[in-house]
C-alpha positions as CSV (number, residue, x, y, z in Angstrom):
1,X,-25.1,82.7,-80.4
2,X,-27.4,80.1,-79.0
3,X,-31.2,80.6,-79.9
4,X,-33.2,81.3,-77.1
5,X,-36.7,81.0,-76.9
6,X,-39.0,83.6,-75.0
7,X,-40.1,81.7,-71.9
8,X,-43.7,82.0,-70.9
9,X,-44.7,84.0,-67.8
10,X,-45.1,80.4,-66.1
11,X,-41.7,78.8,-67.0
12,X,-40.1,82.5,-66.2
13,X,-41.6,82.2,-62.2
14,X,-40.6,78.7,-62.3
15,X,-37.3,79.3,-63.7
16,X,-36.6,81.5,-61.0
17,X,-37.7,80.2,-58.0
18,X,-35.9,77.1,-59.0
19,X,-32.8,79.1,-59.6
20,X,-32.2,77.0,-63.2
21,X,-32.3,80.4,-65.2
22,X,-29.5,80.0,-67.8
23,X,-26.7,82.0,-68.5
24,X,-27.2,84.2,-71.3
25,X,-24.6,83.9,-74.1
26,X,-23.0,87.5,-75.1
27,X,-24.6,89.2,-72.3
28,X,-22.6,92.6,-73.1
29,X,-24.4,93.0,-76.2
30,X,-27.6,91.8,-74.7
31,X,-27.3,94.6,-71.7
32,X,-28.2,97.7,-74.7
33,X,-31.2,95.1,-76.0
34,X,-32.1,95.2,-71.9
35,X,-31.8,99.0,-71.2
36,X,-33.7,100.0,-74.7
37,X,-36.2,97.3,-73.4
38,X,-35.9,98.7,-69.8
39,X,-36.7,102.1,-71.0
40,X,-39.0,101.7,-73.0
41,X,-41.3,100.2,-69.5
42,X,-40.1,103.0,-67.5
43,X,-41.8,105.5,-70.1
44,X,-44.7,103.6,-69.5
45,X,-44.2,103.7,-65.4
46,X,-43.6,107.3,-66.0
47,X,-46.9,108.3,-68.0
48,X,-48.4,106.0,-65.3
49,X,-47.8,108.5,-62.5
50,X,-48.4,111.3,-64.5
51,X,-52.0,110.0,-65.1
52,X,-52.4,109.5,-60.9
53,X,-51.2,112.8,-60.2
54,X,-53.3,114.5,-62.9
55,X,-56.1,112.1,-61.7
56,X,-55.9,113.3,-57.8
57,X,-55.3,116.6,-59.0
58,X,-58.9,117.1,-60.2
59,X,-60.0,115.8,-56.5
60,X,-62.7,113.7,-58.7
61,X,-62.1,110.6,-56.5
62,X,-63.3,110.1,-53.0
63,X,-63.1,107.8,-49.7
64,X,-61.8,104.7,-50.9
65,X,-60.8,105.0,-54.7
66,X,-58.7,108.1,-53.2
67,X,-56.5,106.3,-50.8
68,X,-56.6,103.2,-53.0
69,X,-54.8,106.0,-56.0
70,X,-52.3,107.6,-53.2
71,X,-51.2,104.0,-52.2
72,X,-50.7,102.8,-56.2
73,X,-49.1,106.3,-56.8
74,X,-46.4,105.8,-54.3
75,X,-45.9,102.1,-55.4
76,X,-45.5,103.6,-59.4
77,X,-43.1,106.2,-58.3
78,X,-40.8,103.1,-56.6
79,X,-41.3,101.6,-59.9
80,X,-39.7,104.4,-61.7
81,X,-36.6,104.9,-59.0
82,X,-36.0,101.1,-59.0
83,X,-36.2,101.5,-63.3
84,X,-33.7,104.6,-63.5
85,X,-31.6,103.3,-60.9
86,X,-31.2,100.0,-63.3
87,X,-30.7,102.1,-66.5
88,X,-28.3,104.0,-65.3
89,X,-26.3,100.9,-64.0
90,X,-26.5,100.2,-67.9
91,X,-24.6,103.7,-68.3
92,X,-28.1,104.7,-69.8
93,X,-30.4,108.2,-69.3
94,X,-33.9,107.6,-68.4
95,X,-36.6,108.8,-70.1
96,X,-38.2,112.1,-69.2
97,X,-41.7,112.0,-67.7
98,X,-44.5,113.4,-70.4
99,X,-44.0,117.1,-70.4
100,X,-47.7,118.3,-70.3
101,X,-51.6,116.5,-70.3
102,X,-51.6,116.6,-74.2
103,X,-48.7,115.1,-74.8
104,X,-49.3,112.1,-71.8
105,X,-53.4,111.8,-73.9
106,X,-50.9,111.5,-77.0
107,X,-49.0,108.7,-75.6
108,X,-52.1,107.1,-74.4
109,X,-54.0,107.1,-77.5
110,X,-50.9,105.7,-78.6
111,X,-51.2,102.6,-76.7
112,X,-54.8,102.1,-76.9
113,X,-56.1,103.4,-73.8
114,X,-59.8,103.6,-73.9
115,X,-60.4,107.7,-72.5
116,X,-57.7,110.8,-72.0
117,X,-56.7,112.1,-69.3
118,X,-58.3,115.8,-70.9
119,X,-61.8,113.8,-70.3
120,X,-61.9,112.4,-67.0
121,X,-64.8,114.5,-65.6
122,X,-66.2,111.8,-62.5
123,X,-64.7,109.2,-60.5
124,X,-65.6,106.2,-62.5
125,X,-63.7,107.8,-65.5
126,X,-60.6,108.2,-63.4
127,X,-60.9,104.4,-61.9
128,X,-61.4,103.5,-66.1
129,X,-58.5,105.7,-67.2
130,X,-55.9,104.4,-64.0
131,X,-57.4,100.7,-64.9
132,X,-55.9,101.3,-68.4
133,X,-53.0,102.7,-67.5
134,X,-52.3,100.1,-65.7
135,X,-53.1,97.8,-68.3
136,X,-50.4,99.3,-70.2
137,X,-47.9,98.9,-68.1
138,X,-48.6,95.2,-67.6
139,X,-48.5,95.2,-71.6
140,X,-44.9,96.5,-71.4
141,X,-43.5,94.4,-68.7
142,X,-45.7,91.4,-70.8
143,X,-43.5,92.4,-73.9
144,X,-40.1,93.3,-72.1
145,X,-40.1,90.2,-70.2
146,X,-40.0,88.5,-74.0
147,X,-36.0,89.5,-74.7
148,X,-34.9,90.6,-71.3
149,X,-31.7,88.8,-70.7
150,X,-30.3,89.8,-67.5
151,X,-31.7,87.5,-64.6
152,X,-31.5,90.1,-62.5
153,X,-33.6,92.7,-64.7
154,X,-36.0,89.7,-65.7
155,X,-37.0,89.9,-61.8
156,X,-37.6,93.2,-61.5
157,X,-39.7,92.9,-64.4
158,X,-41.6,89.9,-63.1
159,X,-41.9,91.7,-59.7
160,X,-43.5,95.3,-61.2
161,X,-45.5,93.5,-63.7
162,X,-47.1,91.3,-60.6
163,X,-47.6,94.5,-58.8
164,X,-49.3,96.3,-61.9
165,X,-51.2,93.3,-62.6
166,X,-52.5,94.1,-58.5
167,X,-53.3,97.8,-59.2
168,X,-55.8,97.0,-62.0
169,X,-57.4,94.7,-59.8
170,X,-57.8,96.6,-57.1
171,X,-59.2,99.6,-59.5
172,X,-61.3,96.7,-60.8
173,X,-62.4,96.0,-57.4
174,X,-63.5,100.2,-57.1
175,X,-64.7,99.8,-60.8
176,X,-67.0,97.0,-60.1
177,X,-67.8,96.6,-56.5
178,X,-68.4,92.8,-55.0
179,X,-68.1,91.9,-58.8
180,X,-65.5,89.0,-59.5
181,X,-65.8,88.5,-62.7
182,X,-65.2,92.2,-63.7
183,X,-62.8,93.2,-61.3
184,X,-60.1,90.3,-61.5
185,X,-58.1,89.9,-64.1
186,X,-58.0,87.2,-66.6
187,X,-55.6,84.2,-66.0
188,X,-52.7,84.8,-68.5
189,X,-52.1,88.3,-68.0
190,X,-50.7,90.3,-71.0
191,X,-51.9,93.7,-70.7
192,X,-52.3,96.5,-73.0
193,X,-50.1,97.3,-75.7
């Protein structure tokens, strides 16, 4: 099997727009690599829209952070129907969502997240919180997008983590009004892990 280097974010959108992806050698051994990798970012989606729903649950955000987290929400719930549709073209069962707060705070400690969703008491901890979570999810598309092999799955991976790398800038934007700096993120994106 040929050895394939892990393309950077750059040379992966360039790859693709220029259609000059190459075929991947042994792909039917690569597609249980993809779905492992696959479900292991639609976890991530998945603890993702359990933090928004607990977060508008607790009706600590208003106005603009409000509708800003109903329109992320129904873009992270796409996310997880256009994941499970994929793993279960791979013959695969996606992942359950978490089954209760302590265990989605146990899966965010896990991954570094900066607060629990047990603490979020005002609406800037609810922008920092969904701004991590978000982080996170760029994180795992960041690290997925290292092995993916299927051209098809590395675009839909490209595609959410683009999107993901949007919501934590526009909860930067709510974080850090008019501020720039703050609210967009850095140039090479890789997320939380």
């Amino acid at each position: 099997m040929a050895n394939i280097s892990p393309l950077t974010r750059r040379e992966l959108l360039a790859a693709g727009v220029s259609g000059s992806l190459a075929p991947v050698a042994n792909a039917s051994a690569r597609s249980s690599d993809d779905a492992a990798l696959l479900s292991s970012a639609l976890a991530v989606e998945l603890l993702v829209v359990f933090a928004y729903q607990r977060i508008l649950g607790l009706r600590v955000l208003t106005g603009r952070a409000e509708r800003a987290s109903r329109r992320l929400l129904a873009q992270e719930r796409v996310h997880v129907r256009t994941l499970g549709a994929a793993l279960r073209r791979l013959g695969q069962t996606p992942p359950p969502p978490p089954a209760s707060l302590a265990q989605a705070d146990k899966q965010l400690a896990e991954r570094s997240a900066s607060g629990s969703l047990a603490a979020v008491h005002s609406e800037a901890d609810a922008l920092r919180l969904l701004y991590d979570a978000e982080s996170i999810a760029v994180g795992a598309y960041y690290t997925a997008l290292k092995s993916l092999s299927d051209p098809g799955l590395i675009r839909t991976a490209t595609e959410i983590m683009a999107n993901d790398a949007q919501h934590a800038t526009a909860l930067g934007e709510l974080l850090h009004p008019g501020d720039v700096k703050k609210a967009v993120p850095v140039s090479v994106v890789r997320g939380k892990r």
